[in-house]
C-alpha positions, 0 to 999 in steps of 0.5 A, spaced: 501 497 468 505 496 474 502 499 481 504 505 485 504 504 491 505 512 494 499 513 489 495 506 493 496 509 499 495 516 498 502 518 500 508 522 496 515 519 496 518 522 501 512 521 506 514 517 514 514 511 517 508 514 520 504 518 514 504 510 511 502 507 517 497 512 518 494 512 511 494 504 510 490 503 517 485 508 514 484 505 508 485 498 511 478 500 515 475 503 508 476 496 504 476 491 510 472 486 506 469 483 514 466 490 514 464 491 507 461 484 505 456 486 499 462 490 496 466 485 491 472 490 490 473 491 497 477 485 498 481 486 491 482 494 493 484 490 501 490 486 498 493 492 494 493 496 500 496 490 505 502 490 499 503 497 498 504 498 506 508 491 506 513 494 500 513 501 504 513 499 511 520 495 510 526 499 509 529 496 505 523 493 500 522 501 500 529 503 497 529 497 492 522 499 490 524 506 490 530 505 485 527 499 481 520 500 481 515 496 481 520 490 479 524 490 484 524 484 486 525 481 480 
């Protein structure tokens, strides 16, 4: 099943650079696998929230996601 980067985040499609931003850093503390060592989904949930901010954050990644979904860069 292919991964919602809005719904990882926790953001709507048409939130700012800013909301995205705001939303990854929260959450990037929630699952810090450093912060939370005893937890064994941290890391898992850590790394969907990097890629989810790394698509979103680009510009240009984001429009390519936005028009093709999560096989954008197929």
């Amino acid at each position: 099943m292919a991964e919602d980067y809005y719904k990882t985040l926790g953001v709507n499609r048409d939130a700012g650079a800013s909301d995205i931003q705001k939303a990854y850093f929260e959450l990037a503390r929630k699952y810090h696998p450093d912060l939370h060592p005893d937890d064994k989904n941290a890391k898992q949930k850590f790394q969907e929230v990097q890629r989810a901010f790394e698509v979103l954050s680009d510009p240009s990644k984001r429009e390519m996601y936005d028009r093709y979904g999560s096989a954008f860069e197929q």
